[in-house]
Backbone atoms as SQL, in Angstrom:
CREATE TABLE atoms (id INTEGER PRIMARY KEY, chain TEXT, resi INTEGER, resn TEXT, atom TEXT, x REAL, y REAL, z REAL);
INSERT INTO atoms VALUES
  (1, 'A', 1, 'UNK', 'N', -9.398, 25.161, 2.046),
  (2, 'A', 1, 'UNK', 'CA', -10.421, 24.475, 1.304),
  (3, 'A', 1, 'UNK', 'C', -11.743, 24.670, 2.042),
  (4, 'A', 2, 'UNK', 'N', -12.881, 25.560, 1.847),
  (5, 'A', 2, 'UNK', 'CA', -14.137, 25.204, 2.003),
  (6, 'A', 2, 'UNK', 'C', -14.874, 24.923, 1.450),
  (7, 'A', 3, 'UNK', 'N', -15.658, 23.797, 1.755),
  (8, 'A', 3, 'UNK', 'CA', -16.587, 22.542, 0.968),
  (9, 'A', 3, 'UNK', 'C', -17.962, 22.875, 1.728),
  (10, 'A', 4, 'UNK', 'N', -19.489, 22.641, 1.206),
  (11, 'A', 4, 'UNK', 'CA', -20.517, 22.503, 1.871),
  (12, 'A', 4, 'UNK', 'C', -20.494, 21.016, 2.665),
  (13, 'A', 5, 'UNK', 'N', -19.591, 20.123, 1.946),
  (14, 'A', 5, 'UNK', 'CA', -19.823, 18.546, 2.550),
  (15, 'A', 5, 'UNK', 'C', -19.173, 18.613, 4.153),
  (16, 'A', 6, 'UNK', 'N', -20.448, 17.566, 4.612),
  (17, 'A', 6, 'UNK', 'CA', -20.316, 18.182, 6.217),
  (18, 'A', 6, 'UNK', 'C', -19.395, 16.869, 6.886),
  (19, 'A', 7, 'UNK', 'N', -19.228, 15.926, 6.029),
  (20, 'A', 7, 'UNK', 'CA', -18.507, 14.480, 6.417),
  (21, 'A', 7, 'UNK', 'C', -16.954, 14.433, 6.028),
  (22, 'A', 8, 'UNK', 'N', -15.995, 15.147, 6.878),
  (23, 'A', 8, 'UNK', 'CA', -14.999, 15.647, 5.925),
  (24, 'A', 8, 'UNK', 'C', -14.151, 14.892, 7.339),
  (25, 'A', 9, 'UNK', 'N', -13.024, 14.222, 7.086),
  (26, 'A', 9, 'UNK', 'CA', -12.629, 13.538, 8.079),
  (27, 'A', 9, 'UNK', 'C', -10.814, 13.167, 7.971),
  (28, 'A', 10, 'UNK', 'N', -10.311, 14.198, 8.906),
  (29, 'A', 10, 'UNK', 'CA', -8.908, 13.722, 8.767),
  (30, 'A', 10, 'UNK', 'C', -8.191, 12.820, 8.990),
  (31, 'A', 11, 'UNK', 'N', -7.078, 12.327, 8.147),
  (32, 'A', 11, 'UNK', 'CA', -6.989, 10.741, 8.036),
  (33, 'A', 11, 'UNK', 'C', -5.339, 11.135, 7.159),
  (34, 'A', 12, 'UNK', 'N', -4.329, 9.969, 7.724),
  (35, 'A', 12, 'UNK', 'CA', -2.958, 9.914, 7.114),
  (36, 'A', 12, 'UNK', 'C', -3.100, 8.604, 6.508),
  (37, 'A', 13, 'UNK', 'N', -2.294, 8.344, 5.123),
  (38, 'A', 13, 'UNK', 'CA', -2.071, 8.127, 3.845),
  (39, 'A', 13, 'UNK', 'C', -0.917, 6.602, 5.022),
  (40, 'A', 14, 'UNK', 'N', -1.693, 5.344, 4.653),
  (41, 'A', 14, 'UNK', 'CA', -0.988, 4.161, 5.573),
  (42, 'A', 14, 'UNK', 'C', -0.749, 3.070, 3.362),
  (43, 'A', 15, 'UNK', 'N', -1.050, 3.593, 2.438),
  (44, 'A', 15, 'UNK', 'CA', -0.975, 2.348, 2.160),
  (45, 'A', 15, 'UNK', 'C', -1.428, 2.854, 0.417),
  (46, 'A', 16, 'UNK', 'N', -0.827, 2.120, -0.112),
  (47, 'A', 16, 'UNK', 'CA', -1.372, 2.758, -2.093),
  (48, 'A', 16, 'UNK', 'C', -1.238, 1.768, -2.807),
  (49, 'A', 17, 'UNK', 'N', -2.715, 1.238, -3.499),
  (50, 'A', 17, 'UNK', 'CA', -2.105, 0.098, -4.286),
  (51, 'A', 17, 'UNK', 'C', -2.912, -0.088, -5.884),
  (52, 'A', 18, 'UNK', 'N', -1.922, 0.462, -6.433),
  (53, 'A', 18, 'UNK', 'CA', -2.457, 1.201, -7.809),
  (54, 'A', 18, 'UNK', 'C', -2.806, -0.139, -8.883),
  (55, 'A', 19, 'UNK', 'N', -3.766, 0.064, -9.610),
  (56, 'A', 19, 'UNK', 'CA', -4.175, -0.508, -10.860),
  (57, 'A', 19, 'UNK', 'C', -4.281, -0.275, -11.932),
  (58, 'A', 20, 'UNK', 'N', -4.906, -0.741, -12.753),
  (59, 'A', 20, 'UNK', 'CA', -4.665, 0.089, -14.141),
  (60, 'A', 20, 'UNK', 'C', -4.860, 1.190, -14.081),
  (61, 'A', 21, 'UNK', 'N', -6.418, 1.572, -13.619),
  (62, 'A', 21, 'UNK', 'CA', -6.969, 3.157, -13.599),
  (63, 'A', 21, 'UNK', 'C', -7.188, 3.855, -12.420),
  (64, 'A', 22, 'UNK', 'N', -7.553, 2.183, -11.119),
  (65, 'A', 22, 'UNK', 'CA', -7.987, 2.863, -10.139),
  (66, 'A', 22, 'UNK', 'C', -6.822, 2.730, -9.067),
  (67, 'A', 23, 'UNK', 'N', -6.556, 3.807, -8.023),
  (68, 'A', 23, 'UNK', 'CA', -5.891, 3.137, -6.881),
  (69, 'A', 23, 'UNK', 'C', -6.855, 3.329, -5.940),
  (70, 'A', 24, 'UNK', 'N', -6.494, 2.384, -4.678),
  (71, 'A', 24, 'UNK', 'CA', -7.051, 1.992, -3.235),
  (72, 'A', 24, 'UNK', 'C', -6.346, 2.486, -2.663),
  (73, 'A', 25, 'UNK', 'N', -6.827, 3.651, -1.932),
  (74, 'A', 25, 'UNK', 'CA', -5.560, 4.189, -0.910),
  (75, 'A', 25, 'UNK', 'C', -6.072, 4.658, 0.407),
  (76, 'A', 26, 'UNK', 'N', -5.329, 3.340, 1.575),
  (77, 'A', 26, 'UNK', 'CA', -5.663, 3.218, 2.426),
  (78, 'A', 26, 'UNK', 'C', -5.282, 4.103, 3.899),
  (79, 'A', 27, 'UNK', 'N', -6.498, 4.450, 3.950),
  (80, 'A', 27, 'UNK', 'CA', -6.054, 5.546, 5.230),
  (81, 'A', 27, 'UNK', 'C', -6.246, 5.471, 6.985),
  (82, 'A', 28, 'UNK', 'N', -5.502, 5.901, 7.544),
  (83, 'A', 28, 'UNK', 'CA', -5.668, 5.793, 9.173),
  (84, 'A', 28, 'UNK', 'C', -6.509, 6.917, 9.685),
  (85, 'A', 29, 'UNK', 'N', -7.657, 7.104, 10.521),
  (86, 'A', 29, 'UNK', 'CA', -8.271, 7.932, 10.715),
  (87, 'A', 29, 'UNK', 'C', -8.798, 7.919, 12.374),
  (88, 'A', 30, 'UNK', 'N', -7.490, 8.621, 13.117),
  (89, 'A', 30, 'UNK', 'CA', -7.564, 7.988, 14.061),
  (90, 'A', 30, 'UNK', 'C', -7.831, 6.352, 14.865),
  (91, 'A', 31, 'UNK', 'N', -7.118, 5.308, 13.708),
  (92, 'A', 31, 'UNK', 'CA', -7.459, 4.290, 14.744),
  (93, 'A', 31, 'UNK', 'C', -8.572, 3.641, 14.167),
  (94, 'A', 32, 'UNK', 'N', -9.142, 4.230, 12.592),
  (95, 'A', 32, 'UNK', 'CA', -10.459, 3.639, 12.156),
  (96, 'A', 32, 'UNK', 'C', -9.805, 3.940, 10.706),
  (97, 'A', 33, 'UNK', 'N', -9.792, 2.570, 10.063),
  (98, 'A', 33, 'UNK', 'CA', -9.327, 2.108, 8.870),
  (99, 'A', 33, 'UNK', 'C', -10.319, 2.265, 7.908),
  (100, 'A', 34, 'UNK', 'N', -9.777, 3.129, 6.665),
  (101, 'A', 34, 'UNK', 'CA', -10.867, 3.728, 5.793),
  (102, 'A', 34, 'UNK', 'C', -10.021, 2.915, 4.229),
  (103, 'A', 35, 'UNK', 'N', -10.791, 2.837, 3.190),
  (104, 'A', 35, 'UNK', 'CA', -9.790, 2.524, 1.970),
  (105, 'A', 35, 'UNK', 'C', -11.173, 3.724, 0.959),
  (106, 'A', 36, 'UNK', 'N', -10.278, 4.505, -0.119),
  (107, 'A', 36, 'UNK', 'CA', -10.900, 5.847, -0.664),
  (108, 'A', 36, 'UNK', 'C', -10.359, 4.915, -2.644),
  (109, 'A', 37, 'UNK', 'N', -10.706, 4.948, -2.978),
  (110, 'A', 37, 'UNK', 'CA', -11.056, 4.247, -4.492),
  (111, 'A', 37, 'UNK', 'C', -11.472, 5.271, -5.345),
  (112, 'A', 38, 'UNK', 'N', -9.719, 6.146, -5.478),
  (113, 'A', 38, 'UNK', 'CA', -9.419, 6.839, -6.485),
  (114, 'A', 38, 'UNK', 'C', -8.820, 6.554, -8.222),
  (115, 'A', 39, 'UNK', 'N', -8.916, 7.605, -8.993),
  (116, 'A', 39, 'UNK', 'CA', -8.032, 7.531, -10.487),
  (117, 'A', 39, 'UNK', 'C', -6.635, 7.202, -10.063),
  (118, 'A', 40, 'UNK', 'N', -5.904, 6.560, -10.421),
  (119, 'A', 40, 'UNK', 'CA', -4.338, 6.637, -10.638),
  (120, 'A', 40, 'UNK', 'C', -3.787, 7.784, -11.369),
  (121, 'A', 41, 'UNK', 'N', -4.605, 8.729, -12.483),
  (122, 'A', 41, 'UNK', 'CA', -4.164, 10.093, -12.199),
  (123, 'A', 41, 'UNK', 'C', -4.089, 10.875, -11.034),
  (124, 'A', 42, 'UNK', 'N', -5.525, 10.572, -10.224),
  (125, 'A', 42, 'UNK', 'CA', -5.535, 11.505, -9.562),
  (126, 'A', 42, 'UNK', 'C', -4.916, 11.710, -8.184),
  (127, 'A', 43, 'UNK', 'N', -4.494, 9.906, -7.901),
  (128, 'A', 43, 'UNK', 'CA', -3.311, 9.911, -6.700),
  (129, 'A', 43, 'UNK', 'C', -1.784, 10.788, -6.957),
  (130, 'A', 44, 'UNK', 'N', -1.907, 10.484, -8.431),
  (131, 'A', 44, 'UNK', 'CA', -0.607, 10.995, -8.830),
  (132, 'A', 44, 'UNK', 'C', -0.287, 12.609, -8.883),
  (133, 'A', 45, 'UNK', 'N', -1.754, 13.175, -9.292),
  (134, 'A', 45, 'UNK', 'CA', -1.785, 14.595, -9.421),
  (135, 'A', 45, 'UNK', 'C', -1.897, 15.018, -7.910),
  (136, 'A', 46, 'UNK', 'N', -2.418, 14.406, -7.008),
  (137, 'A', 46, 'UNK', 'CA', -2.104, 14.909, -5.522),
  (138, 'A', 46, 'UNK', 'C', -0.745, 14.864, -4.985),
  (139, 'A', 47, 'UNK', 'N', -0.006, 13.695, -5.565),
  (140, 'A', 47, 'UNK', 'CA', 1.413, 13.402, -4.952),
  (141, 'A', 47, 'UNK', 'C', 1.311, 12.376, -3.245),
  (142, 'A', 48, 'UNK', 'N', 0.123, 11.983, -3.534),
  (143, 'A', 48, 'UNK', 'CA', 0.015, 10.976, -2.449),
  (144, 'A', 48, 'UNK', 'C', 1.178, 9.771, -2.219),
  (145, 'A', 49, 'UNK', 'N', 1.610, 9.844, -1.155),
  (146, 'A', 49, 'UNK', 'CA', 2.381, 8.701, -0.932),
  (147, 'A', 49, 'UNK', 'C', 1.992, 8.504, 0.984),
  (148, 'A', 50, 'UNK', 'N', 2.519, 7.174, 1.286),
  (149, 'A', 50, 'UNK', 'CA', 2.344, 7.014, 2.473),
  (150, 'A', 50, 'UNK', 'C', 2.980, 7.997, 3.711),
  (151, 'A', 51, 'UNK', 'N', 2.191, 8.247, 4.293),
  (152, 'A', 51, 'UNK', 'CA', 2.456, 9.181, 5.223),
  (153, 'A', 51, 'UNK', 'C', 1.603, 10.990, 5.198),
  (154, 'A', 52, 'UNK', 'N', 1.213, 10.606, 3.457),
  (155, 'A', 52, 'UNK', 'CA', 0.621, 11.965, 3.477),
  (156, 'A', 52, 'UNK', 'C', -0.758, 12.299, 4.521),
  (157, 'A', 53, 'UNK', 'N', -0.417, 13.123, 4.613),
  (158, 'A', 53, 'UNK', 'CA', -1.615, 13.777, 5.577),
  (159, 'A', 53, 'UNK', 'C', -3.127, 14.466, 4.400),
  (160, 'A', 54, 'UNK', 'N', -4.253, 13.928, 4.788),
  (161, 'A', 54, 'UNK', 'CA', -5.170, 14.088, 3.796),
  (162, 'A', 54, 'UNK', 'C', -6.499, 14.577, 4.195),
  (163, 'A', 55, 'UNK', 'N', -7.448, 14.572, 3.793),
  (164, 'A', 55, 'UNK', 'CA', -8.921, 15.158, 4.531),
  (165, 'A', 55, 'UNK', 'C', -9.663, 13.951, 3.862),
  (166, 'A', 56, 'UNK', 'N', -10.360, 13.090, 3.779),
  (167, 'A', 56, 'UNK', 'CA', -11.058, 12.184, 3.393),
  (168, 'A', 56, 'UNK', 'C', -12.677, 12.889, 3.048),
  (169, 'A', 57, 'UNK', 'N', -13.478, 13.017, 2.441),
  (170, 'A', 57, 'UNK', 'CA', -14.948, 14.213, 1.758),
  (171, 'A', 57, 'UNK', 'C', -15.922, 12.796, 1.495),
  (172, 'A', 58, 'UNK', 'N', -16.814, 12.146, 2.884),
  (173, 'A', 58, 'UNK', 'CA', -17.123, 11.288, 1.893),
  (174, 'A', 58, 'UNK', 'C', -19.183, 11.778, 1.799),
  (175, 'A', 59, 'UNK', 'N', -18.919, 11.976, 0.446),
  (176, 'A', 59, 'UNK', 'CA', -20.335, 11.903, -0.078),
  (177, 'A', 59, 'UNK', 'C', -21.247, 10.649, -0.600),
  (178, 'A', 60, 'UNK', 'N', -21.975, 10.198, -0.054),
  (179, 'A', 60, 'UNK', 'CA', -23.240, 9.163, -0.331),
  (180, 'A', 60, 'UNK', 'C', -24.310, 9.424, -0.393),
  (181, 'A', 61, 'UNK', 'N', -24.855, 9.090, -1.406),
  (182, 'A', 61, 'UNK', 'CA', -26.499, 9.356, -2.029),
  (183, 'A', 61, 'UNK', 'C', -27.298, 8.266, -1.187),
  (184, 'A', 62, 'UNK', 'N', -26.891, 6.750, -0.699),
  (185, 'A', 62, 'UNK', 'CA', -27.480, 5.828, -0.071),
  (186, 'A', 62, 'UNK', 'C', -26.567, 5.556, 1.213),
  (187, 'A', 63, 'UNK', 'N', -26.859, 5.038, 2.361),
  (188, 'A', 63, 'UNK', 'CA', -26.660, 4.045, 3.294),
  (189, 'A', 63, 'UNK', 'C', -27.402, 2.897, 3.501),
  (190, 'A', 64, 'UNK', 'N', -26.719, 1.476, 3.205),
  (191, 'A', 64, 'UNK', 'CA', -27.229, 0.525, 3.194),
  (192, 'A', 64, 'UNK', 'C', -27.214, -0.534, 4.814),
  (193, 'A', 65, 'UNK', 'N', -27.886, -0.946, 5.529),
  (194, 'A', 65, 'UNK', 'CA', -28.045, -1.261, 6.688),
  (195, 'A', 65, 'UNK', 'C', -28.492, -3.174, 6.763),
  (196, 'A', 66, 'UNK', 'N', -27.715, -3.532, 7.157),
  (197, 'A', 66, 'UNK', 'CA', -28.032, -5.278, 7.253),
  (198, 'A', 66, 'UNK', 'C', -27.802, -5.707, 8.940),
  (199, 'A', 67, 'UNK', 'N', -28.766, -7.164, 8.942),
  (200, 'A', 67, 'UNK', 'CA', -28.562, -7.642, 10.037),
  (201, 'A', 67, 'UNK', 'C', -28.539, -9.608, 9.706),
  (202, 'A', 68, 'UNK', 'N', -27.553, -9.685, 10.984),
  (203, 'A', 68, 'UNK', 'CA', -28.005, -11.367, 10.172),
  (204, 'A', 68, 'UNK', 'C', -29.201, -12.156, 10.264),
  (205, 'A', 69, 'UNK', 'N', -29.340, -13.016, 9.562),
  (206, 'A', 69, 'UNK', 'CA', -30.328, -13.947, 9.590),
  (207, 'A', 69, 'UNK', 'C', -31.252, -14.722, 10.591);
């Protein structure tokens, strides 16, 4: 797979918890807990289940930055 996206981050498949359309599927990434808010086709068309080994691609148009009060 080569992608131009430069935020590409390997990460194993800890967790799947499907909904009507969307699933949450929660990943280990070295030690830093990610959750990726996919189609329920499209977990299914990957064949994701726990343990799979995955590449995580994350693209953002914004980063939002807070501090407290």
């Amino acid at each position: 797979m080569r992608l131009s996206a430069r935020n590409k981050i390997g990460a194993t498949v800890t967790g799947i918890t499907k909904g009507e359309a969307t699933a949450n599927v929660t990943l280990d990434a070295n030690g830093t807990r990610l959750v990726a808010s996919i189609t329920v086709e499209a977990a299914e068309e990957l064949g994701l289940t726990e343990g799979s080994q995955v590449v995580a691609i994350v693209k953002a148009s914004d980063v939002i930055l807070g501090i407290p009060d």
